[in-house]
C-alpha positions as a Python dict, from the first residue, in 0.01 Angstrom:
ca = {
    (1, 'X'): (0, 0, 0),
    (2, 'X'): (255, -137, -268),
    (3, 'X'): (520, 129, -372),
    (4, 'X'): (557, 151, -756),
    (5, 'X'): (905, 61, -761),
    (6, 'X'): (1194, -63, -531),
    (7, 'X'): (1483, 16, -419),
    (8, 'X'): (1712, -247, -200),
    (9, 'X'): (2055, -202, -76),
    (10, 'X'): (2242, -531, 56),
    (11, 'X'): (2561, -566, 235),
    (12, 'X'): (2764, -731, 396),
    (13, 'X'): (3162, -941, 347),
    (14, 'X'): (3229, -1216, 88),
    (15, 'X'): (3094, -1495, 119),
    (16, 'X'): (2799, -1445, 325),
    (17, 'X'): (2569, -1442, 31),
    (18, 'X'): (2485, -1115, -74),
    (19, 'X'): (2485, -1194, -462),
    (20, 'X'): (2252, -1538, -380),
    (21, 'X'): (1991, -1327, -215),
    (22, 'X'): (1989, -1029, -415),
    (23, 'X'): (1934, -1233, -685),
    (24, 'X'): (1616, -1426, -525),
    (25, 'X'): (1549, -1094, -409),
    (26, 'X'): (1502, -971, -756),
    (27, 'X'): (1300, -1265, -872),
    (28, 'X'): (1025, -1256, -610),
    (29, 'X'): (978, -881, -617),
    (30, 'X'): (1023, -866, -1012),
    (31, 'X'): (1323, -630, -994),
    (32, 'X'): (1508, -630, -1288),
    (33, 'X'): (1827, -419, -1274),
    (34, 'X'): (2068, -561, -1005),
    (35, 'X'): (2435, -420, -971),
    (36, 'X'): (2713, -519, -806),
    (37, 'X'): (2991, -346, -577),
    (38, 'X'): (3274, -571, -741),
    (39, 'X'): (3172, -458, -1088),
    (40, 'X'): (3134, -59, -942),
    (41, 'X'): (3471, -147, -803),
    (42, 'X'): (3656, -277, -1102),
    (43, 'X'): (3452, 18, -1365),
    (44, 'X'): (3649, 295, -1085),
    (45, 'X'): (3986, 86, -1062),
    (46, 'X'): (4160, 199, -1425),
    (47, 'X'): (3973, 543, -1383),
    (48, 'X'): (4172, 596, -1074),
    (49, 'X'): (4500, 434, -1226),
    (50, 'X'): (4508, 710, -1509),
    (51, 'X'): (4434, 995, -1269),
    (52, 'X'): (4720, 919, -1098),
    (53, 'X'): (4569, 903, -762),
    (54, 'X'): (4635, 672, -432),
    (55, 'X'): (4685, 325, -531),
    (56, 'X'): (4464, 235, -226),
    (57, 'X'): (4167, 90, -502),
    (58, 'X'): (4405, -120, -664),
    (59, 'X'): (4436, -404, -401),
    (60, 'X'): (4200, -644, -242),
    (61, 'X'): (4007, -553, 43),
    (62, 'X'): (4210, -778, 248),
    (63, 'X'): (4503, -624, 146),
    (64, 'X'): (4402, -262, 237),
    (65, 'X'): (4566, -217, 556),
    (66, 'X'): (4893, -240, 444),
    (67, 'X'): (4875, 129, 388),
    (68, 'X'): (4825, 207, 690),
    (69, 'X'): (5094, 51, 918),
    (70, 'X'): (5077, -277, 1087),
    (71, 'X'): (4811, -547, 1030),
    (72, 'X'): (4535, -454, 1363),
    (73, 'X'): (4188, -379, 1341),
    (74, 'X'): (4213, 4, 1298),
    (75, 'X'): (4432, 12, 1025),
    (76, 'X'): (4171, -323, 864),
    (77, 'X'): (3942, -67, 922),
    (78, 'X'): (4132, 274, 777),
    (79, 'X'): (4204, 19, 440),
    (80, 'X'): (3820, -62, 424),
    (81, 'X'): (3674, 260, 484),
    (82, 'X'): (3981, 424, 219),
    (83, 'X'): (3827, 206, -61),
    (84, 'X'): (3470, 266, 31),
    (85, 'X'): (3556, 705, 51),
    (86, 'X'): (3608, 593, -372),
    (87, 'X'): (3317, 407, -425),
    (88, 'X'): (3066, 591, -230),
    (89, 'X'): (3024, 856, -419),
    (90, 'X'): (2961, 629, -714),
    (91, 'X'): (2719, 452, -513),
    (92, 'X'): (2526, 720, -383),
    (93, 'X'): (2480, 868, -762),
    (94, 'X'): (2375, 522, -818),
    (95, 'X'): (2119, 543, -569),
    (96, 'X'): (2008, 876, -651),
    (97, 'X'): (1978, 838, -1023),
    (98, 'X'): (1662, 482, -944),
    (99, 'X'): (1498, 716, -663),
    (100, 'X'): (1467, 1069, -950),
    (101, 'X'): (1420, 771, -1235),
    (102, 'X'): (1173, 590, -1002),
    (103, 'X'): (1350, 291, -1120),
    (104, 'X'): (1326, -37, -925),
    (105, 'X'): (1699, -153, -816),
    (106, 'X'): (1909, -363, -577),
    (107, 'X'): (2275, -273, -520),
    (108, 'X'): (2497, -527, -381),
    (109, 'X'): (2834, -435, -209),
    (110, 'X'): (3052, -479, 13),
    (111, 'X'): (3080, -129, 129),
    (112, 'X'): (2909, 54, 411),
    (113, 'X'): (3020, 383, 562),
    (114, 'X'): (2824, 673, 781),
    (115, 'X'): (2802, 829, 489),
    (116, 'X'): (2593, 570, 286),
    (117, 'X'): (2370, 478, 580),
    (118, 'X'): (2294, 836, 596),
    (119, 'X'): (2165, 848, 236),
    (120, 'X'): (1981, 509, 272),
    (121, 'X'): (1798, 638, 598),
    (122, 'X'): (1743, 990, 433),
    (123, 'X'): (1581, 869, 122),
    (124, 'X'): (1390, 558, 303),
    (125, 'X'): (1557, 287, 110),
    (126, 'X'): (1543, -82, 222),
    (127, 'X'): (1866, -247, 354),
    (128, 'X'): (2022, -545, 465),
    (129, 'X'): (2348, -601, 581),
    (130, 'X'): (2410, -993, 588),
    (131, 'X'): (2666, -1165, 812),
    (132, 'X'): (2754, -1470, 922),
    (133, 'X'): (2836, -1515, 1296),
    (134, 'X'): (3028, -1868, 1280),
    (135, 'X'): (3378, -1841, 1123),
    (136, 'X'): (3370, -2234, 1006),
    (137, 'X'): (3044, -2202, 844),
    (138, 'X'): (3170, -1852, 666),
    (139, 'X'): (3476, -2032, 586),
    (140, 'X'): (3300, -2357, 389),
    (141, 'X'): (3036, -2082, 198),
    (142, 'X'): (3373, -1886, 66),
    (143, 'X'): (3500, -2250, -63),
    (144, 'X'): (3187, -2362, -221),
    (145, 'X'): (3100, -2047, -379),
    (146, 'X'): (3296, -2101, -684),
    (147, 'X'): (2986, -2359, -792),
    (148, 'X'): (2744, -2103, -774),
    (149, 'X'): (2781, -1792, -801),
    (150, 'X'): (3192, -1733, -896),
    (151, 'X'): (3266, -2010, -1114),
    (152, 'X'): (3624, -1912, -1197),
    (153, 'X'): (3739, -1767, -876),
    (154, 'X'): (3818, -2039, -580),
    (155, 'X'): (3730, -1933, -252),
    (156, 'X'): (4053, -2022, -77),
    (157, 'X'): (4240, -1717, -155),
    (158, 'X'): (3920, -1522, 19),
    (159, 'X'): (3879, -1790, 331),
    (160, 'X'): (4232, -1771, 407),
    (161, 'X'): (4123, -1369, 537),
    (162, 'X'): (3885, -1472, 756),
    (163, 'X'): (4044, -1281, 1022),
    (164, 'X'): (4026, -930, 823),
    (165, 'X'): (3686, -1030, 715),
    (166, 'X'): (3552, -1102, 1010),
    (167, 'X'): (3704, -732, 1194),
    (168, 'X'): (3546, -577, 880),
    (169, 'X'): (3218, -743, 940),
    (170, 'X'): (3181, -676, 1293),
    (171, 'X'): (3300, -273, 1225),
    (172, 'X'): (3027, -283, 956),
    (173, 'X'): (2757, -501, 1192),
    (174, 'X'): (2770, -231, 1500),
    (175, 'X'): (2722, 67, 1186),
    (176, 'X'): (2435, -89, 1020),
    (177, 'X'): (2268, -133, 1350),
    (178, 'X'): (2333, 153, 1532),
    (179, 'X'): (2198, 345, 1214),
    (180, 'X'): (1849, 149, 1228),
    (181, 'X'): (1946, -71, 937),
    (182, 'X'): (1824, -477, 957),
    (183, 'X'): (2105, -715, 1017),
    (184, 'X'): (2041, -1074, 905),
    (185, 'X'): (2290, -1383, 1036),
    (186, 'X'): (2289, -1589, 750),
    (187, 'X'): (2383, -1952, 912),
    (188, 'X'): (2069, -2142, 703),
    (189, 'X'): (2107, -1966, 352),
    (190, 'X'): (1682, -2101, 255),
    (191, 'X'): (1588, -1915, 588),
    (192, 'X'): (1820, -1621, 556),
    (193, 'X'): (1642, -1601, 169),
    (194, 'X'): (1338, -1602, 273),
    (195, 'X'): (1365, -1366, 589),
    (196, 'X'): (1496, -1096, 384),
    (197, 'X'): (1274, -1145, 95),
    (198, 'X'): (1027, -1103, 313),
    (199, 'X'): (1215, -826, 509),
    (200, 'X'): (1193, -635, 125),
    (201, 'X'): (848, -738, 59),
    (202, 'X'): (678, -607, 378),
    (203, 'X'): (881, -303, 337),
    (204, 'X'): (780, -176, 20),
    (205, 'X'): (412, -352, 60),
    (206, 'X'): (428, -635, -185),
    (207, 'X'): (307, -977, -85),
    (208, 'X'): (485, -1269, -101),
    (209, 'X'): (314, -1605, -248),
}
């Protein structure tokens, strides 16, 4: 039986397609507020700036770890999950307000912690965390995005981190699926679309033409 309205959570690194797919996502299932993580991000950025508080918001993802020490996997890690401790509580609220509004939604982003699963398992909401497996293919979606979806921001800069983005991916890979949450390798972006607009359609009940 079709739920009256939707909520859909999708994750996952740059470049592996998140805003594509939400976007198709939305479409199909007639969902029409969509928000992003980067926008979330940049609306918390000045807030934090005039409170005075840890700078660790103001810097790319990528650039995270130098907080911590040396560049290694746990402190890629400690930067990533720092940024997301800011935005989660934004995100959750965000979350909250669509399931007490009954308000159809997708929320795009980045960031994934315990925390966030938790609230997406506790309040049955549909997730995806996309990925993509081979660094090459990653790498060429990152440097053609700028004709699609970021028309002002080359991908170089972002494929160039590859090796961050790929320890934050497979952090964020193990949490989605040890918490129950569907993981989708997208190496053929028209199958990957499809697969999880499927994925949200069978979830909530809706069917797909």
């Amino acid at each position: 039986m079709e739920k009256e309205y939707k909520i859909v959570f999708i994750s996952g690194v740059p470049g592996v397609g998140k805003t594509s797919i939400a976007g198709a996502v939305a479409k199909k299932l007639g969902i029409n507020i969509m928000l992003s993580g980067d926008y979330l991000r940049e609306f918390v950025r000045p807030i934090v700036s005039c409170n005075g508080t840890e700078k660790i918001l103001s810097v790319s993802v990528y650039e995270a770890w130098k907080e911590f020490g040396n560049k290694d996997k746990d402190t890629i890690i400690k930067g990533y999950l720092s940024q997301c401790d800011y935005l989660y509580a934004g995100m959750e609220a965000v979350l909250k307000r669509a399931i007490k509004n009954g308000e159809s939604l997708i929320l795009e982003s980045l960031y994934l912690n315990q925390s966030l699963a938790d609230i997406i398992k506790s309040n049955e909401i549909c997730a995806a965390y996309l990925y993509i497996n081979d660094l090459q293919t990653h790498a060429k979606r990152l440097n053609e995005r700028q004709f699609y979806t970021h028309l002002k921001s080359p991908g170089e800069r972002l494929s160039a981190q590859l090796d961050v983005y790929k320890v934050i991916m497979d952090y964020s890979v193990k949490l989605a699926r040890n918490n129950g949450l569907s993981v989708f390798d997208n190496a053929d972006f028209k199958k990957t679309e499809k697969a999880v607009v499927d994925f949200v359609g069978n979830f909530y009940g809706t069917e797909q033409e």
